[in-house]
TORKOL-4160 file (C-alpha; in steps of 0.2 Angstrom, whole numbers, padded with zeros to 4 digits, m for minus):
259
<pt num="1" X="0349" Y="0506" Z="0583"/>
<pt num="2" X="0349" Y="0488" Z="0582"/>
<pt num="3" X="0333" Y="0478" Z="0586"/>
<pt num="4" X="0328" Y="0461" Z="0589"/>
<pt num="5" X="0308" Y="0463" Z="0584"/>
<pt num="6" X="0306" Y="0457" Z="0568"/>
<pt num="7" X="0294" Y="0468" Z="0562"/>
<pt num="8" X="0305" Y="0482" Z="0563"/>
<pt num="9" X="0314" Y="0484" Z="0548"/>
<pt num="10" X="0333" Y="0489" Z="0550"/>
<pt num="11" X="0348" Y="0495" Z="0537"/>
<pt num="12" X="0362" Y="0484" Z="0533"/>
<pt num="13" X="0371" Y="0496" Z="0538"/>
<pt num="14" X="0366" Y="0497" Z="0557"/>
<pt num="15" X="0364" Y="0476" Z="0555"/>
<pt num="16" X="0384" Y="0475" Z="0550"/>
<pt num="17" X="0389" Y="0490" Z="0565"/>
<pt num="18" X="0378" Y="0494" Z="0574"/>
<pt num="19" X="0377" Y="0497" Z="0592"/>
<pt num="20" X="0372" Y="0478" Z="0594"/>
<pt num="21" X="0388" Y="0472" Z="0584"/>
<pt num="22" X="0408" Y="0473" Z="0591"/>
<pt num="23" X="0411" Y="0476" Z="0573"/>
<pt num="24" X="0413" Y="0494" Z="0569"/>
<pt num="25" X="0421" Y="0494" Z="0550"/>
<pt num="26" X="0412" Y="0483" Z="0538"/>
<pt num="27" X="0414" Y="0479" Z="0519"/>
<pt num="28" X="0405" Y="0472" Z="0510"/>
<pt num="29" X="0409" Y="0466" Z="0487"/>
<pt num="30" X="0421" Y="0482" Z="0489"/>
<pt num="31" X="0428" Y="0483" Z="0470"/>
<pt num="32" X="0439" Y="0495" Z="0464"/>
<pt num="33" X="0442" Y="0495" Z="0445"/>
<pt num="34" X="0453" Y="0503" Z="0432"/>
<pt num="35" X="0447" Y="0501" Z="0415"/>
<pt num="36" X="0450" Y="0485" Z="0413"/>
<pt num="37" X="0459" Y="0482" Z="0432"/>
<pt num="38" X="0452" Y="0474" Z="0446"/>
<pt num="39" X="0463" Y="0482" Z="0461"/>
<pt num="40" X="0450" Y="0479" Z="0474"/>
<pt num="41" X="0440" Y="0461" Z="0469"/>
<pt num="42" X="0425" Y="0460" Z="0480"/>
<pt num="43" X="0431" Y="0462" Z="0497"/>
<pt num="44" X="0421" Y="0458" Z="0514"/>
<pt num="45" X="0431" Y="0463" Z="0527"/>
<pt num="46" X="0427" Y="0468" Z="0546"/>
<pt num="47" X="0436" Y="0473" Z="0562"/>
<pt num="48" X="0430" Y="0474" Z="0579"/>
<pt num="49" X="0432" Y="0487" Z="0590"/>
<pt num="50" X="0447" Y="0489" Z="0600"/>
<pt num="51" X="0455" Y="0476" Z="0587"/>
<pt num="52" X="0471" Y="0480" Z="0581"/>
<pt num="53" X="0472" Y="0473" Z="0563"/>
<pt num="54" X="0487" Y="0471" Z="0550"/>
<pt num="55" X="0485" Y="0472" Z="0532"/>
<pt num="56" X="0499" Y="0463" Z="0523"/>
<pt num="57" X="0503" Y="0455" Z="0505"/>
<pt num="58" X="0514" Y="0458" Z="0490"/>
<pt num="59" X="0517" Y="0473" Z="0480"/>
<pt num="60" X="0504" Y="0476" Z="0468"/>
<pt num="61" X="0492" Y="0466" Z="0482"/>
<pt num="62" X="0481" Y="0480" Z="0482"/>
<pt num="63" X="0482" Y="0486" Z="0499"/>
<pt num="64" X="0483" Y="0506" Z="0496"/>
<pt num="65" X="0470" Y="0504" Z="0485"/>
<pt num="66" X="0459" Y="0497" Z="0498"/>
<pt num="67" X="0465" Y="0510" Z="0512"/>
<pt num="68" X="0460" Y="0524" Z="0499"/>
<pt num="69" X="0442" Y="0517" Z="0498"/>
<pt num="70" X="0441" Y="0516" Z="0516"/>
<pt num="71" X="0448" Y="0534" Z="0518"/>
<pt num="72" X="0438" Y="0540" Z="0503"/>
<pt num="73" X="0450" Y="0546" Z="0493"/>
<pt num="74" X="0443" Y="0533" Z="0478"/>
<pt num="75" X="0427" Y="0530" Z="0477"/>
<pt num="76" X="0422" Y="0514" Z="0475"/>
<pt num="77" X="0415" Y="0504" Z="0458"/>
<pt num="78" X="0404" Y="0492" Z="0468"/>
<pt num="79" X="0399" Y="0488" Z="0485"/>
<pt num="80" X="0398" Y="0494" Z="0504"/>
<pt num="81" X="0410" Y="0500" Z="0517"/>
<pt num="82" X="0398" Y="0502" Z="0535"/>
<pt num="83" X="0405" Y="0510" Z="0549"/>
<pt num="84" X="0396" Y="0512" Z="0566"/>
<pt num="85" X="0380" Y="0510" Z="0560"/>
<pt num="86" X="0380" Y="0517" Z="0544"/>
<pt num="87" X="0384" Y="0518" Z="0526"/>
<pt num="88" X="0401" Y="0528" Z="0522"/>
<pt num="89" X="0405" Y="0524" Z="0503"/>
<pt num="90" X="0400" Y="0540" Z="0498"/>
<pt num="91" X="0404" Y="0551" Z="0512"/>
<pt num="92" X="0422" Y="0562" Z="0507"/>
<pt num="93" X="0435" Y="0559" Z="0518"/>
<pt num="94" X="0432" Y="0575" Z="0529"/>
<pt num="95" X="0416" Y="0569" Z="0534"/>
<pt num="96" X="0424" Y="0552" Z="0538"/>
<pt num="97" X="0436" Y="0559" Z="0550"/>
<pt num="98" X="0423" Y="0570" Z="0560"/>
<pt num="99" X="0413" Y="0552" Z="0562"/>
<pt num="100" X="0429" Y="0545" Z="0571"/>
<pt num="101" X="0442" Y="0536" Z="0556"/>
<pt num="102" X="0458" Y="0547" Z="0556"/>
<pt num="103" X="0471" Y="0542" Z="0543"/>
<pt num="104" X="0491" Y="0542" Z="0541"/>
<pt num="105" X="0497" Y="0538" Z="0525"/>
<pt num="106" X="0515" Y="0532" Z="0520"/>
<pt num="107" X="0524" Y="0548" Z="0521"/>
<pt num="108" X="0521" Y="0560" Z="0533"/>
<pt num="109" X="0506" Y="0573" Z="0532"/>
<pt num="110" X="0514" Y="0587" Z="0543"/>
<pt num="111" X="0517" Y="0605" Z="0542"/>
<pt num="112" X="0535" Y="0606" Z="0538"/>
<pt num="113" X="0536" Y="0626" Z="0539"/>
<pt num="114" X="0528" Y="0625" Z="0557"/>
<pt num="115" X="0535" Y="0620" Z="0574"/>
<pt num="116" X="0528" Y="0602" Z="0582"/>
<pt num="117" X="0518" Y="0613" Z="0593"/>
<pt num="118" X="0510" Y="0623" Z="0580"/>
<pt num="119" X="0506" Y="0606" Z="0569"/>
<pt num="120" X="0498" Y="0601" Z="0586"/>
<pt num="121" X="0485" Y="0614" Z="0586"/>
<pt num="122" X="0479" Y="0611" Z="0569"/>
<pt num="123" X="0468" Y="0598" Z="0572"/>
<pt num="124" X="0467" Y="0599" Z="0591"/>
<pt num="125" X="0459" Y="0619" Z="0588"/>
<pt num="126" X="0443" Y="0609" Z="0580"/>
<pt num="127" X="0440" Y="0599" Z="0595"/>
<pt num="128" X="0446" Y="0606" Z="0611"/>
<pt num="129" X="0438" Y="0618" Z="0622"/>
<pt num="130" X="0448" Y="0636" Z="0620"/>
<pt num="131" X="0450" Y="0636" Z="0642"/>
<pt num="132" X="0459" Y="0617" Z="0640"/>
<pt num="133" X="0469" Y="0621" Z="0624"/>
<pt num="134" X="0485" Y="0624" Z="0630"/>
<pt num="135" X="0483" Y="0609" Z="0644"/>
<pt num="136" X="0479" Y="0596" Z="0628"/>
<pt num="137" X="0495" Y="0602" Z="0619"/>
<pt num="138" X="0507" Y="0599" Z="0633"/>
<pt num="139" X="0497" Y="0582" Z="0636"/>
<pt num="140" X="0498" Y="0576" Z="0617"/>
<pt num="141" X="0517" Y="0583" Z="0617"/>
<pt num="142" X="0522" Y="0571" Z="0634"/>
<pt num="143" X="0513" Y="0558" Z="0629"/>
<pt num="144" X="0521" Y="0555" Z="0611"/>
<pt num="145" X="0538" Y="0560" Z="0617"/>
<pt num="146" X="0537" Y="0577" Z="0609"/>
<pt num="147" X="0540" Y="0589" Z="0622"/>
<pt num="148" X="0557" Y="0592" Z="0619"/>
<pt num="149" X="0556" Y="0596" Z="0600"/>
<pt num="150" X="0540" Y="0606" Z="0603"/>
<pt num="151" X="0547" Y="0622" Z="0596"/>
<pt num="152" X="0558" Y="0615" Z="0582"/>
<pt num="153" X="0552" Y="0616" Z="0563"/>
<pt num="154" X="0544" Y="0600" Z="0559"/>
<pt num="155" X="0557" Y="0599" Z="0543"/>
<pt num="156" X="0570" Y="0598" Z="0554"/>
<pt num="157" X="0563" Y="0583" Z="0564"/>
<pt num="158" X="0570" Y="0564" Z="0560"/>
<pt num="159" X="0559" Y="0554" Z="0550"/>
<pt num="160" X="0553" Y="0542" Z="0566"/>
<pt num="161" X="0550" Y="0559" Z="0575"/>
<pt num="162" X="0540" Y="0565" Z="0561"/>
<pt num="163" X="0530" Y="0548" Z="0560"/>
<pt num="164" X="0526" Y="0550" Z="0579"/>
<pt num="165" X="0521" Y="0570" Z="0577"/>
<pt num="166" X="0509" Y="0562" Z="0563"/>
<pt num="167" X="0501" Y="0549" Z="0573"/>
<pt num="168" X="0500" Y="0562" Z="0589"/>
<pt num="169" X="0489" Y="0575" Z="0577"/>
<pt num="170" X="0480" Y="0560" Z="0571"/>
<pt num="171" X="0475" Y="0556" Z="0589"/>
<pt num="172" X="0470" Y="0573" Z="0595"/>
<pt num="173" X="0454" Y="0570" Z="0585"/>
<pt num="174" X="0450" Y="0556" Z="0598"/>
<pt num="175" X="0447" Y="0543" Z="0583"/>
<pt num="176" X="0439" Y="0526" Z="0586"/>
<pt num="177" X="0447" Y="0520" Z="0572"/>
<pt num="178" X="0463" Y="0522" Z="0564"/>
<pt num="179" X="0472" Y="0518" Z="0547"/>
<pt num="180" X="0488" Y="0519" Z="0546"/>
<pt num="181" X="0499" Y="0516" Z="0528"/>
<pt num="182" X="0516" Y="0508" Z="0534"/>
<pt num="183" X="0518" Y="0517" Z="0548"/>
<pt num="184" X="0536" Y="0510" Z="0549"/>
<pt num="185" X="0545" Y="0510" Z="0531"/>
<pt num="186" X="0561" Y="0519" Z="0532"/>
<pt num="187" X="0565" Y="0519" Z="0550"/>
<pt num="188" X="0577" Y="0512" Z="0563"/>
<pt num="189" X="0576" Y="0495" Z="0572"/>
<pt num="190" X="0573" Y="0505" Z="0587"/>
<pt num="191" X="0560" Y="0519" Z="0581"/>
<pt num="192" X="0552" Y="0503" Z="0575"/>
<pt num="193" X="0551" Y="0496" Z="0593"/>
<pt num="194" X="0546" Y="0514" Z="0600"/>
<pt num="195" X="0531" Y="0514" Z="0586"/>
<pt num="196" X="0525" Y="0497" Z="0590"/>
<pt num="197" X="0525" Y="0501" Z="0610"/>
<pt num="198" X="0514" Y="0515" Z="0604"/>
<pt num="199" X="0501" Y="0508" Z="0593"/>
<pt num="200" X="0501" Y="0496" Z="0607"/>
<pt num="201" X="0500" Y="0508" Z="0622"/>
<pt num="202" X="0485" Y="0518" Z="0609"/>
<pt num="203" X="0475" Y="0503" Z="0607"/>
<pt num="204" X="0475" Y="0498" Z="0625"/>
<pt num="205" X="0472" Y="0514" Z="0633"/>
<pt num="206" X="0462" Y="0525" Z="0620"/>
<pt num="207" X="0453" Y="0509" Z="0614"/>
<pt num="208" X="0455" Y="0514" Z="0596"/>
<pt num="209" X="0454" Y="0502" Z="0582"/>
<pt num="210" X="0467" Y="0502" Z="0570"/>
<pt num="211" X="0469" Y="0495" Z="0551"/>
<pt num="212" X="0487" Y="0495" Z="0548"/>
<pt num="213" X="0496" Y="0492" Z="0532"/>
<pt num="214" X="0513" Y="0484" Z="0535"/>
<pt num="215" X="0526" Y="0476" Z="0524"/>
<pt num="216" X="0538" Y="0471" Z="0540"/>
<pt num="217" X="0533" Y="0454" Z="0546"/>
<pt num="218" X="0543" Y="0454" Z="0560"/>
<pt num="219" X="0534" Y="0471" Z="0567"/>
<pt num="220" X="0518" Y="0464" Z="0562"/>
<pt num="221" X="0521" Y="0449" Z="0574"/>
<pt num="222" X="0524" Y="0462" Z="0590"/>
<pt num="223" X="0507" Y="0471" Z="0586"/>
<pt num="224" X="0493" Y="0462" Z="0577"/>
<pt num="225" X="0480" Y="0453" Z="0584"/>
<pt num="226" X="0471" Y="0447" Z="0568"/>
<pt num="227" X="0482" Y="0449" Z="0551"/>
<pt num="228" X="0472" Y="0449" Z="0534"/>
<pt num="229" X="0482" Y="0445" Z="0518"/>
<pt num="230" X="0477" Y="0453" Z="0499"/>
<pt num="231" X="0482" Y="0445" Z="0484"/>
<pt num="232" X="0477" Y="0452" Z="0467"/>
<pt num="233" X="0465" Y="0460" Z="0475"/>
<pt num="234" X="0457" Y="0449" Z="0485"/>
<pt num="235" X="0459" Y="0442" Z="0505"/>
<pt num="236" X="0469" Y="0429" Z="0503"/>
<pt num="237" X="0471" Y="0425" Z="0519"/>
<pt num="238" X="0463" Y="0430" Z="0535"/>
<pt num="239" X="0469" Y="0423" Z="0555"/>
<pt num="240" X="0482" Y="0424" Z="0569"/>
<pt num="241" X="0499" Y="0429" Z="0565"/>
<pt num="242" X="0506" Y="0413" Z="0568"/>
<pt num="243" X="0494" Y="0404" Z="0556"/>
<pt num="244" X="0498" Y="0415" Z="0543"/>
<pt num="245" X="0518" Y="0419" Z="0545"/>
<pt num="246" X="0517" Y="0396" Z="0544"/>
<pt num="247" X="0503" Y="0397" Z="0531"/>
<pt num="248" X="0515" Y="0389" Z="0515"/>
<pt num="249" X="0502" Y="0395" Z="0502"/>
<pt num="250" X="0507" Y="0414" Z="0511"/>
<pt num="251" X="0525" Y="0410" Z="0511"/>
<pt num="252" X="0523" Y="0408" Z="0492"/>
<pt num="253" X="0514" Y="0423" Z="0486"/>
<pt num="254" X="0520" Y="0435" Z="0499"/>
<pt num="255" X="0538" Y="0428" Z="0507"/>
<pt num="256" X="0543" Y="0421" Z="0490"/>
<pt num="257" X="0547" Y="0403" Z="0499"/>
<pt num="258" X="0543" Y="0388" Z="0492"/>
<pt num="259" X="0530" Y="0379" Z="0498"/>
């Protein structure tokens, strides 16, 4: 825990995010290298609590490499990633999700060969009580529009259905913080719009903060409420949505306008 006595020395950790801070992810110099590639150059980046956060910039921005340090599928060359008041760099992902981060990558992580309700009970068996098991599956099944598909093979589902059945196992961990990889590529205008009413509905309700890795502007705009922009590595760009989407240095490297 935090303190205000001086004499009482505290981490940097619990300084960055701890109890005494809104900020609940903290990096800080996170560098990624490749030989002689810099992916991730030195990045200090924080999000608050309940803060829904977009991650944008151009291909080759470095944006997957920076969601794979967070999730700890890389480790990182140099620096610090805090989280809720302590050091997580070297923790594997697993240990990351019990702590609260929950992760959903670019294509969809589901059991194929099961049924939605089955996928369900995955990750809801390592947290819910065996007498309200049943209860919490037809609860997560409502709540993400599920319920009639709860018995179909999750290979048979559309890909906005599947994108929703991944989210919905990602939340039955009861995460404080989620990151999500373009959670949108591929699908319709409308599962678009039923994905941004959720994330926002999520945030709102649960509380949970999200990271999320988007290359569609225009669903950025409906969601974020800060919007940080890599380049070669490095934050660019950090601010309101309107800021950044009028920013003409942004418009360069990441619209392809001219300034």
């Amino acid at each position: 825990m935090a303190t205000s006595d001086p004499t009482v020395k505290t981490t940097a950790a619990v300084d960055e995010t701890g109890v005494e801070t809104d900020t609940i992810l903290q990096t800080r110099g996170l560098r990624k290298q490749f030989g002689g590639l810099t992916a991730t150059d030195d990045v200090d980046f924080g999000i608050d609590e309940g803060e829904l956060r977009c991650l944008i910039g151009p291909n080759g921005a470095g944006k997957s490499t920076f969601l794979k340090l967070l999730t700890g599928r890389l480790e990182p060359t140099a620096g610090s990633i805090y989280y809720d008041g302590d050091e997580i760099g070297h923790l594997p992902s697993h240990e990351r999700v019990s702590r609260g981060i929950s992760m959903k990558f670019q294509v969809p992580s589901i059991y194929p060969d099961l049924s939605v309700r089955e996928n369900l009970r995955i990750p809801l068996q390592r947290i819910a009580d065996p007498d309200t098991f049943e209860q919490r599956t037809r609860e997560t099944l409502e709540r993400f529009h599920l319920e009639g598909t709860a018995d179909e093979t999750a290979a048979n589902l559309s890909h906005g259905q599947q994108q929703r059945l991944e989210i919905a196992m990602a939340m039955t961990l009861e995460p404080t913080l989620m990151l999500l990889d373009e959670p949108v590529a591929g699908l319709s205008v409308e599962e678009t719009a039923e994905v941004a009413d959720l994330l926002r509905t999520i945030n709102a309700e649960d509380d949970v903060a999200f990271v999320v890795i988007e290359h569609d502007i225009d669903f950025v705009e409906t969601i974020a409420d800060q919007v940080t922009v890599l380049h070669d590595g490095a934050i660019f760009r950090e601010g309101s949505i309107e800021d950044v989407r009028n920013d003409p240095a942004v418009k360069r490297i990441y619209l392809g306008e001219e300034e």
